[in-house]
Legacy VTK file of the C-alpha trace (Angstrom):
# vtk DataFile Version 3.0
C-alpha trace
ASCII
DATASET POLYDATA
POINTS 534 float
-17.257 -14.244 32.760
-17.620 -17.913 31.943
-20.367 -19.350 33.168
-22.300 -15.775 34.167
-25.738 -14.906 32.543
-25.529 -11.789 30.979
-29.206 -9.674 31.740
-30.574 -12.882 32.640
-30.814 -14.578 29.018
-27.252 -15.069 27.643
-24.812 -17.721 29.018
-21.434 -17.050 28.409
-19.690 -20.019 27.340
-16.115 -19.583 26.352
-13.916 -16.480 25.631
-13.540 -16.107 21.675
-10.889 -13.090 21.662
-10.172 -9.848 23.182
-8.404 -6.543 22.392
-7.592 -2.816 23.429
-11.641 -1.889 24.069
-13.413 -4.962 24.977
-13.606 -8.847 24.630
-15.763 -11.238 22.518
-17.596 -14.482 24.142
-19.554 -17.363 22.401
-23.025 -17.007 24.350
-25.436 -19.473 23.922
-29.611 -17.444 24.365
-31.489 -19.658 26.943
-34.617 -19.136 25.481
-34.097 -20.255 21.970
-30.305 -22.163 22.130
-29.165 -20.225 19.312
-25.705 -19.745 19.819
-24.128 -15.814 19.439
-21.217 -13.734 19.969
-21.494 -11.642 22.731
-18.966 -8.570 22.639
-18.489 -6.167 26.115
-16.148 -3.137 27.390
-13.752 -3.999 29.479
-11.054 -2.319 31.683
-11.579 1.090 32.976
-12.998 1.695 29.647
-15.875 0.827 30.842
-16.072 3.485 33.557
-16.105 6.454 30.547
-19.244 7.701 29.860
-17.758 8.779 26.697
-16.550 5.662 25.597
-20.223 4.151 26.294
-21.728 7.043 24.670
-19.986 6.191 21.051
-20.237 2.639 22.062
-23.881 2.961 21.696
-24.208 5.477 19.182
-21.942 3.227 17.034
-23.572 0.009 17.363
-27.080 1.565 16.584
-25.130 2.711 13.249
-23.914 -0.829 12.791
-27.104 -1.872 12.938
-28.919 0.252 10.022
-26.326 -1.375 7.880
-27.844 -3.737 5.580
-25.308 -6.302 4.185
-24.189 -9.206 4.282
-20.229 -8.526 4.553
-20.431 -7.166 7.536
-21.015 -8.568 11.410
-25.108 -8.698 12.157
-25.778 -6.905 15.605
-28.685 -8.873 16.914
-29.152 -7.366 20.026
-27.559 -4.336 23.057
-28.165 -3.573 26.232
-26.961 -3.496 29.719
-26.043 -6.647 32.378
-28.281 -4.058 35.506
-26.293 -6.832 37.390
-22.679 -5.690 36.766
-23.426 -2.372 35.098
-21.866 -3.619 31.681
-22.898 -2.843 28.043
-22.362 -5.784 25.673
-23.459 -6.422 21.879
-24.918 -9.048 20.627
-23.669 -10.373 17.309
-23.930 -13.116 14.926
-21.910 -16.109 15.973
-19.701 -17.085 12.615
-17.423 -20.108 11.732
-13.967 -19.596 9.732
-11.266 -17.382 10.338
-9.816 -13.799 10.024
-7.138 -12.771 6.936
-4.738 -11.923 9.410
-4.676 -15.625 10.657
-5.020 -17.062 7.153
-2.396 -15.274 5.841
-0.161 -16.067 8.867
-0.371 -19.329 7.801
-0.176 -19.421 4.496
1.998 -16.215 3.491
1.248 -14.511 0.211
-1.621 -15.543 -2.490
-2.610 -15.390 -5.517
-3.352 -12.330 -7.154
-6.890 -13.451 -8.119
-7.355 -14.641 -4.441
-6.662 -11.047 -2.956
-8.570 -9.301 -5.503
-11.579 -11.732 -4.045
-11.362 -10.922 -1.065
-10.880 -7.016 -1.126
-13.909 -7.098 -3.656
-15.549 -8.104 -0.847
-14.901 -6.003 1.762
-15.294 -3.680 -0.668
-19.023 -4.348 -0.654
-19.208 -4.206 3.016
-17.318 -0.652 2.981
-19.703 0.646 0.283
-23.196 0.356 2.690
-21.251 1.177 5.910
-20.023 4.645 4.306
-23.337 5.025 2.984
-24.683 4.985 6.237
-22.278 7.498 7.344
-19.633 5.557 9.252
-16.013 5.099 8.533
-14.289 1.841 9.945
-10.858 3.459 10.668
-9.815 0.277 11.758
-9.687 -1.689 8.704
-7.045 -4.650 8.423
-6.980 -8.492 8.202
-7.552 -9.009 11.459
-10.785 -7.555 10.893
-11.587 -9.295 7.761
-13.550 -12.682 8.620
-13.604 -15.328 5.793
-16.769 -16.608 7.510
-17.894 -20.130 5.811
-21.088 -20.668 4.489
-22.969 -23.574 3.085
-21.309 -25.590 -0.041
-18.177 -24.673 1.011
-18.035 -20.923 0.159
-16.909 -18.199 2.159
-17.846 -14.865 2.463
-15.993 -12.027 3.640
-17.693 -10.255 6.944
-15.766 -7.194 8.310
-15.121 -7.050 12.026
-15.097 -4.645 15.055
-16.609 -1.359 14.349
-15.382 -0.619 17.929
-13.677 2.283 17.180
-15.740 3.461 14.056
-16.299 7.150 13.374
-20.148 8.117 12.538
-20.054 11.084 10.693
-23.979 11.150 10.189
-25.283 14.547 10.951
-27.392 13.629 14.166
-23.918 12.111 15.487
-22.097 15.144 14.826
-24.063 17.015 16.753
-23.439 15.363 19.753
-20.167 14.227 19.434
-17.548 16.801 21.616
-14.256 17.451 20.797
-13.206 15.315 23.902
-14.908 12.291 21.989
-12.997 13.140 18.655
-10.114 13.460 20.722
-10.159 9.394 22.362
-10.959 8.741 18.758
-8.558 10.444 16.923
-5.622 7.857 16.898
-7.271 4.478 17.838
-6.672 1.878 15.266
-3.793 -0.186 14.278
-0.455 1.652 13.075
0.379 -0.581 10.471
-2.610 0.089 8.556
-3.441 3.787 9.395
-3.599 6.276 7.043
-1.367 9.333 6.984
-4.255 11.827 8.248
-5.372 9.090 11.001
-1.623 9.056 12.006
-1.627 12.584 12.072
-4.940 12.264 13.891
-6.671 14.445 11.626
-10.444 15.597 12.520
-10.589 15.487 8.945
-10.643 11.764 8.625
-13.479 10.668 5.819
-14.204 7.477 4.430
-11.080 7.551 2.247
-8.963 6.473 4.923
-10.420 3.077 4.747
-9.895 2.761 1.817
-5.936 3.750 2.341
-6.019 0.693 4.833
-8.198 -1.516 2.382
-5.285 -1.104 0.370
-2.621 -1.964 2.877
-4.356 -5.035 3.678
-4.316 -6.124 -0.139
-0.269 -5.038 -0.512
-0.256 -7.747 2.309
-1.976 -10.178 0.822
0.027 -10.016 -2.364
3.586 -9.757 -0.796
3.057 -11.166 2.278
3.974 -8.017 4.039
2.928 -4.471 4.535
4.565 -1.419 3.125
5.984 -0.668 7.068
6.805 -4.065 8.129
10.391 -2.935 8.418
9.928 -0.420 10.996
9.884 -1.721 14.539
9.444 2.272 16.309
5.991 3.879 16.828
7.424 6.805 16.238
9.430 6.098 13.343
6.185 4.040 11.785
4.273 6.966 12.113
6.955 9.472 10.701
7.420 6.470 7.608
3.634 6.676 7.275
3.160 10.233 7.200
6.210 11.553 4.978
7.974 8.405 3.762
7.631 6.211 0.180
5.381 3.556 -0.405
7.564 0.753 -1.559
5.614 -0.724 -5.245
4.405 -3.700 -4.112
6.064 -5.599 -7.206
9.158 -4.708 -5.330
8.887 -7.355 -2.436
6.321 -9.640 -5.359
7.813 -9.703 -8.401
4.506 -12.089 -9.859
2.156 -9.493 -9.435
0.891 -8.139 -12.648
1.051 -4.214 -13.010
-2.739 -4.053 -13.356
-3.563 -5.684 -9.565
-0.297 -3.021 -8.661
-1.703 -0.035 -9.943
-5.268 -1.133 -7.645
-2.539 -0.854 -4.653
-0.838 1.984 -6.227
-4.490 3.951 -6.224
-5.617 2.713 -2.819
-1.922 4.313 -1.114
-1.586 7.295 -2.829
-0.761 9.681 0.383
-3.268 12.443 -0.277
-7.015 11.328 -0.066
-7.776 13.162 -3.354
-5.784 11.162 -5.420
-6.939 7.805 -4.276
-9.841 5.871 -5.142
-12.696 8.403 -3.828
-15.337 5.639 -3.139
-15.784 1.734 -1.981
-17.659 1.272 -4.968
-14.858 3.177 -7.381
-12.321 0.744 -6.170
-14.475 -1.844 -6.427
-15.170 -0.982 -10.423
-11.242 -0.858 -10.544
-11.236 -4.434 -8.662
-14.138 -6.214 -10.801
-12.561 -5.190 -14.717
-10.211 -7.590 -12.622
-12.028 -10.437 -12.098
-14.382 -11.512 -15.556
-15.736 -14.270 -13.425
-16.774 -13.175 -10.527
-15.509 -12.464 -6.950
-17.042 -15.626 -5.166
-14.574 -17.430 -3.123
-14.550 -21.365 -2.657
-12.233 -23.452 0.337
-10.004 -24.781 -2.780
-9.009 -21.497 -3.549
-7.809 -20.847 -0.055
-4.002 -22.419 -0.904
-0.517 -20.302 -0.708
0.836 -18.972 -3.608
2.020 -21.464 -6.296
5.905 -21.689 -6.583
4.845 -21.505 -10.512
3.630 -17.915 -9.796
6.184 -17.087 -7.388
8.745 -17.450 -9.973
7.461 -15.285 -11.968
8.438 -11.969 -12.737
5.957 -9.404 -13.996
6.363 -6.348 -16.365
6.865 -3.276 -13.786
4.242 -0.830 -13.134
5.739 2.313 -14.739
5.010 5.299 -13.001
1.926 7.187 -13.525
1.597 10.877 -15.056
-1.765 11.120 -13.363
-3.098 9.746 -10.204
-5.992 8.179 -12.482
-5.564 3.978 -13.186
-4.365 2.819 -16.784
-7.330 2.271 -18.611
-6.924 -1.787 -19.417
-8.676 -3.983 -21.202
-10.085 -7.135 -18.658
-7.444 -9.388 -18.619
-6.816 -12.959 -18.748
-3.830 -13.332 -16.747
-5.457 -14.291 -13.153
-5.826 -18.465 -12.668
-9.826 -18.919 -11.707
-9.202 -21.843 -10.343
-6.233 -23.566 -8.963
-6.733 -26.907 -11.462
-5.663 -23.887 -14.029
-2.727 -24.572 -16.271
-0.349 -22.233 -14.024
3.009 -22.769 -16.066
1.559 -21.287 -19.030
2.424 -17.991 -19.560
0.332 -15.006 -18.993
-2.199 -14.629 -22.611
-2.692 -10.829 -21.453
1.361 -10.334 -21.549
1.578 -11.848 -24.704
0.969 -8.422 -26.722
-0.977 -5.502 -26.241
1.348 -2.101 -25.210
2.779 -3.470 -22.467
4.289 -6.047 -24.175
5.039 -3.430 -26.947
7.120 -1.454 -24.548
9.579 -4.039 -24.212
10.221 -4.482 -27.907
10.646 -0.940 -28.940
12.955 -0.697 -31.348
16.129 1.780 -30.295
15.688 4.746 -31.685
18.681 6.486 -34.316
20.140 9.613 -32.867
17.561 12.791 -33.635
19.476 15.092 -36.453
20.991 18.738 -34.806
17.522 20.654 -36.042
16.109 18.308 -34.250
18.572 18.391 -31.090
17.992 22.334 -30.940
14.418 21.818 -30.679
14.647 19.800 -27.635
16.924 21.580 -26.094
14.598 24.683 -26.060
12.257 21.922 -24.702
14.525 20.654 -22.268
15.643 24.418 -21.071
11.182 25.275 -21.027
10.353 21.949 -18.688
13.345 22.842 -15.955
11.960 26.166 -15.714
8.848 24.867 -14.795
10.077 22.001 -13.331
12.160 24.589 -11.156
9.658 26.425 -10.361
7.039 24.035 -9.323
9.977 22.557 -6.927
10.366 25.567 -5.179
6.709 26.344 -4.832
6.173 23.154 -3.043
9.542 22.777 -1.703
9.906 26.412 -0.520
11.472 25.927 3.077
13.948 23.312 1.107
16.267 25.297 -2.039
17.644 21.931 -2.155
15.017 20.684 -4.916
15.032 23.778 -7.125
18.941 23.370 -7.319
18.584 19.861 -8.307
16.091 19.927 -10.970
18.194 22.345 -12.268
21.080 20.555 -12.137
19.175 17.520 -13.779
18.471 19.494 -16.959
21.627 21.445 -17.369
23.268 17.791 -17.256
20.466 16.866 -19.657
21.446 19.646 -22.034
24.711 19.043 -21.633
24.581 15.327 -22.412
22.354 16.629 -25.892
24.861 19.200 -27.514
27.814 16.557 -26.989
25.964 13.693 -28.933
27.644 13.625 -32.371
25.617 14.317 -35.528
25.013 10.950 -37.542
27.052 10.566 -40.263
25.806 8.162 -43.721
27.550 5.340 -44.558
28.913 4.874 -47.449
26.918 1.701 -49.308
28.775 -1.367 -49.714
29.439 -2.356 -52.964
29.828 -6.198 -52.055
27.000 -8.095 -49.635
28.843 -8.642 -46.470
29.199 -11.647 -44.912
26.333 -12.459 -42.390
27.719 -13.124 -38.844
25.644 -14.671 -35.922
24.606 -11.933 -33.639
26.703 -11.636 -30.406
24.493 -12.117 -27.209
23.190 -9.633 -25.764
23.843 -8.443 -22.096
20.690 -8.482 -19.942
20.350 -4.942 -18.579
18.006 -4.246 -15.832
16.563 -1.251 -14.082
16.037 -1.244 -10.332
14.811 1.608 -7.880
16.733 2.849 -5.176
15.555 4.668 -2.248
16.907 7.789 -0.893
16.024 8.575 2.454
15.250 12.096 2.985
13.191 12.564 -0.551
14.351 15.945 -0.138
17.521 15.431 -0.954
20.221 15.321 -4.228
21.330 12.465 -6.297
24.422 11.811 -8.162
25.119 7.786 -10.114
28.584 7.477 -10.689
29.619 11.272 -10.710
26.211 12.521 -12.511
22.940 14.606 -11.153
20.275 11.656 -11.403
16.442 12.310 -10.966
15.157 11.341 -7.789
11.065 11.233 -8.349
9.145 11.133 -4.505
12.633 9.561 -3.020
13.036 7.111 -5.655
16.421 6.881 -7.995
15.966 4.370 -11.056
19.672 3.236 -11.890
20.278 1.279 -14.953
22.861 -1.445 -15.559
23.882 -5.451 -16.217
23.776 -7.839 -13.361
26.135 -7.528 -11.078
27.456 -3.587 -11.601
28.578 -1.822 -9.483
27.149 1.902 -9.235
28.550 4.928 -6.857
25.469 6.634 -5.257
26.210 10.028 -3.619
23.162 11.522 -1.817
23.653 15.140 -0.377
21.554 18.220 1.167
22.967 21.224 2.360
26.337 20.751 3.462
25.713 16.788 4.528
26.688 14.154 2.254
26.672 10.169 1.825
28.252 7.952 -0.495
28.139 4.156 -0.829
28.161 1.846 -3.460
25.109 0.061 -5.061
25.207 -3.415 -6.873
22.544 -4.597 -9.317
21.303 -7.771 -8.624
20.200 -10.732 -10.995
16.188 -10.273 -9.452
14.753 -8.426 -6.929
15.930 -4.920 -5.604
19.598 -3.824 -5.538
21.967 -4.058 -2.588
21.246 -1.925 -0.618
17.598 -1.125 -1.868
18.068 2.129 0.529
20.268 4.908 0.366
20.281 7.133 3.808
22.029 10.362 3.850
23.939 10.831 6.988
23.828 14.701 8.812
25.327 16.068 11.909
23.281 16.421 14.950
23.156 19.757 17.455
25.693 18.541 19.421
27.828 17.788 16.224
27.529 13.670 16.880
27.602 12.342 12.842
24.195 10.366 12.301
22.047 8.641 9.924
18.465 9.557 8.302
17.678 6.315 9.929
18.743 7.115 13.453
22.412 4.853 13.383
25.470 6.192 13.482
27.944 5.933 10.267
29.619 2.512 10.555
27.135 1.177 12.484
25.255 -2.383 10.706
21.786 -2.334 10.742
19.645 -4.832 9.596
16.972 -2.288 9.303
15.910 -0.244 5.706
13.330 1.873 7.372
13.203 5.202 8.998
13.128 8.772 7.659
13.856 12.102 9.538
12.308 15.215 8.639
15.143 18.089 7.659
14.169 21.161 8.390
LINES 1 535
534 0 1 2 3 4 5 6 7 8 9 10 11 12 13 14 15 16 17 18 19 20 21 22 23 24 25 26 27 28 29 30 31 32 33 34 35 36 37 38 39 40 41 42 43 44 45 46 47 48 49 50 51 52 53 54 55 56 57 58 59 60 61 62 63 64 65 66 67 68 69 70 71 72 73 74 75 76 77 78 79 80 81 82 83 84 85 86 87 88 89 90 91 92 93 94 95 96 97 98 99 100 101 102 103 104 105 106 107 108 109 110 111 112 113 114 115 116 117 118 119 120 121 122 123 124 125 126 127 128 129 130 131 132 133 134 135 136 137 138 139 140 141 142 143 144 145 146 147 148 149 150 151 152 153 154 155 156 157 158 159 160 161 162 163 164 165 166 167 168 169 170 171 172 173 174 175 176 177 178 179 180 181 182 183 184 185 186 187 188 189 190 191 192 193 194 195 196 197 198 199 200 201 202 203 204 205 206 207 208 209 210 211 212 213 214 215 216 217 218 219 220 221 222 223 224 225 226 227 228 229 230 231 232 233 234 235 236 237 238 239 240 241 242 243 244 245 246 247 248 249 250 251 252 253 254 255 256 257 258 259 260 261 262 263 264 265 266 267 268 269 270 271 272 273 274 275 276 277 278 279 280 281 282 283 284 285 286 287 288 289 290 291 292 293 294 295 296 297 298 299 300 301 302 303 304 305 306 307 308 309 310 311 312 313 314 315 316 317 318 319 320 321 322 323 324 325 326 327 328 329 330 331 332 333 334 335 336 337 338 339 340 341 342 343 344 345 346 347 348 349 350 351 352 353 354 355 356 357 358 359 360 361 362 363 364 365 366 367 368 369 370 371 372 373 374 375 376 377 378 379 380 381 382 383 384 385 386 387 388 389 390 391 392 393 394 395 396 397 398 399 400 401 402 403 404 405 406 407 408 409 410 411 412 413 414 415 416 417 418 419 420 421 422 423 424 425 426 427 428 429 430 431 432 433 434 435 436 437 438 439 440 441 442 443 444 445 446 447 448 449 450 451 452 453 454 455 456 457 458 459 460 461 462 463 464 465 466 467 468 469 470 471 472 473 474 475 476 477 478 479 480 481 482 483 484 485 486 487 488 489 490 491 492 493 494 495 496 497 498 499 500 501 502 503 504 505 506 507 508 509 510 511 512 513 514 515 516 517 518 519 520 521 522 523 524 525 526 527 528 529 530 531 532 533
């Protein structure tokens, strides 16, 4: 193509990139020398009618959207030459966040929260106009560079972009939804695009807008573990989003619960709009998501050393309602080693100096046990409504709160002391043993959890287990009549060792294997992978 006049007024002058549906050329217009990008099908692609037929229904779409943050299509048409459709779009200078990031690995949490603001934006008037991305990720997120050294975030490659307008419905066939249904990339698909849904609405881009932000905080995405198709799109579909303050530590649970939101695996309890999420982003960000070249660094080592009060986990799917906060550096001059002012009180930094409290008196324990003995009905019951191919759950939510009940009736009544009739002589307080809470992962989420010989709560696959640096903790994990126990250390920061738990089950032919697909005794340097028990 280089060199070749495309419909007798575009030179092609070098390749700029290409992918699965077409490739992208810097053309220069003979008539005016303004210099564009000039995109075309390629492969036997191009031979579809189909394909054409959404190719030009979708860039008229792109078109009638008016904004800034995303690609201008200047022109379309047909080379009569060589039978090939192209697009003409604006030519821009900069990069895309997949590159940047690349380069630079995680950044700050007031740089992400810039740029998804942004494509936020963008999002907002292209589901407006009735067309869902469903191929948003950082590769498609251009930090295109304006004048006085700004940049501005343009989103890429509506290539494979659903229009869900009414005068494309009609004439899209199920054929068409078919070629649609599971273009995009893995990674950042959501679960009903893996599942390729017909269903899909806007609200899986913003599942993916959220992946692409868990990247840019951690420097990896939820799945970057899992090297299988297959096994990504199982992982996707029925597995657990790891928190992302599990792999970033610094990021402060207010930017978490934005990721939290954005990933939640049912598209009801996410963020139902571009412009919702945006709200969520911008209480965020008191000055402003503008983005400047000196705010395009890697993450600080001053950040990366910190370590963040956890996100606890939500009752409701709904975010925490927080005041704006103060914690995010505007600019990268900003005093950095100070600590966080919005950390410094408030009830999150309440909840970490809660006073224990005494033991409750036995009215008091009767009371909760009638509680206790009330929530595992329910709690029973709701298991095996959802759960209702799987008997496993209901047995071990009851198993929880018999142990819970248990554990109640045994704690000894408090007794008074008897006052001292001399002052006694003050001591200096012996130091106190750091304790820490981790999560563990159990791979399937279906199944039971014992820590060191007692039922433990697993909530969505996840085990909390509680203990000093360096403990040592015996996790069994069992369904039905399979069972796996290993041994679980806490660690001074980060997750435990292992961070994932797989329970190990027999196959048909009666070969012993892993949730994981590896057979007992076998290493693996892999922590992803789920199977689905039947």
């Amino acid at each position: 193509m280089i060199g070749t006049l495309i419909e007798g007024k575009y030179q092609i002058l070098r390749q700029l990139g290409a992918g699965a549906m077409g490739a992208v050329y810097q053309a220069e217009h003979t008539g005016t020398g303004r210099r564009v990008a000039l995109k075309v099908i390629t492969g036997d692609l191009g031979n579809r009618q189909e394909i054409i037929d959404r190719f030009w229904r979708e860039a008229r779409a792109a078109g009638r959207i008016d904004t800034q943050h995303i690609t201008q299509v200047l022109d379309s048409g047909v080379d009569r030459d060589r039978n090939l459709p192209y697009l003409v779009m604006e030519l821009l200078s900069g990069e895309d966040l997949q590159g940047f990031l690349k380069q630079t690995g995680p950044v700050t949490p007031d740089l992400a929260l810039r740029i998804i603001a942004q494509a936020c934006l963008g999002l907002q008037k292209a589901h407006e106009a009735g067309v869902v991305h469903r191929d948003i990720k950082p590769a498609n997120m251009f930090l295109a560079r304006r004048d006085a050294g700004e940049r501005m975030v343009k989103l890429l490659d509506f290539g494979i972009a659903k229009v869900v307008m009414e005068q494309a419905q009609g004439t899209e066939s199920a054929g068409l939804t078919k070629t649609g249904s599971m273009l995009g990339s893995p990674l950042y698909m959501s679960p009903e695009q893996a599942l390729g849904s017909k269903q899909i609405d806007h609200r899986s881009d913003l599942w993916s807008l959220g992946v692409a932000l868990y990247q840019a905080l951690a420097g990896r995405t939820p799945f970057d573990h899992i090297t299988g198709i297959g096994e990504l799109i199982v992982e996707i579909i029925y597995g657990h989003v790891t928190p992302v303050q599990h792999f970033a530590p610094w990021v402060p649970p207010e930017v978490a619960s934005v990721v939290h939101r954005a990933v939640q695996r049912k598209p009801e309890e996410r963020f139902q709009s571009a412009a919702e999420m945006l709200a969520a982003i911008q209480r965020l960000l008191p000055q402003g998501w503008g983005i400047t070249e000196d705010l395009l660094v890697p993450l600080p080592d001053v950040i990366r050393a910190r370590v963040e009060p956890r996100l606890p986990a939500p009752s409701s799917p709904s975010l925490p309602d927080v005041p704006v906060p103060t914690f995010l550096p505007q600019h990268p001059q900003a005093d950095l080693a100070a600590p966080h002012p919005g950390h410094t009180g408030g009830a999150m930094a309440r909840s970490h100096a809660t006073p224990p409290h005494a033991s409750p008196p036995k009215a008091l324990m009767a009371i909760g046990a009638a509680t206790l003995i009330t929530a595992g009905v329910l709690a029973g019951g709701y298991v095996a409504t959802r759960r209702s191919v799987e008997p496993a759950g209901a047995a071990r939510a009851q198993a929880w709160v018999a142990a819970s009940l248990k554990a109640a009736l045994a704690a000894p009544a408090p007794s008074a002391a008897p006052a001292p009739t001399t002052p006694a002589p003050s001591t200096p307080p012996a130091p106190s043993t750091p304790v820490r809470t981790v999560q563990l992962e159990i791979i399937p989420r279906e199944a039971s959890v014992e820590v060191d010989d007692k039922p433990a709560h697993a909530s969505d696959g996840v085990v909390e287990i509680t203990g000093t640096p360096g403990s040592k903790h015996r996790v069994r994990v069992f369904m039905h009549k399979y069972s796996t126990a290993t041994e679980v250390v806490i660690t001074e920061a980060g997750p435990p060792k292992p961070a994932r738990v797989v329970l190990s089950f027999s196959s048909a032919g009666g070969r012993s294997q892993r949730g994981d697909g590896a057979t007992p005794g076998q290493t693996t340097s892999r922590t992803g992978g789920s199977r689905i028990f039947e």
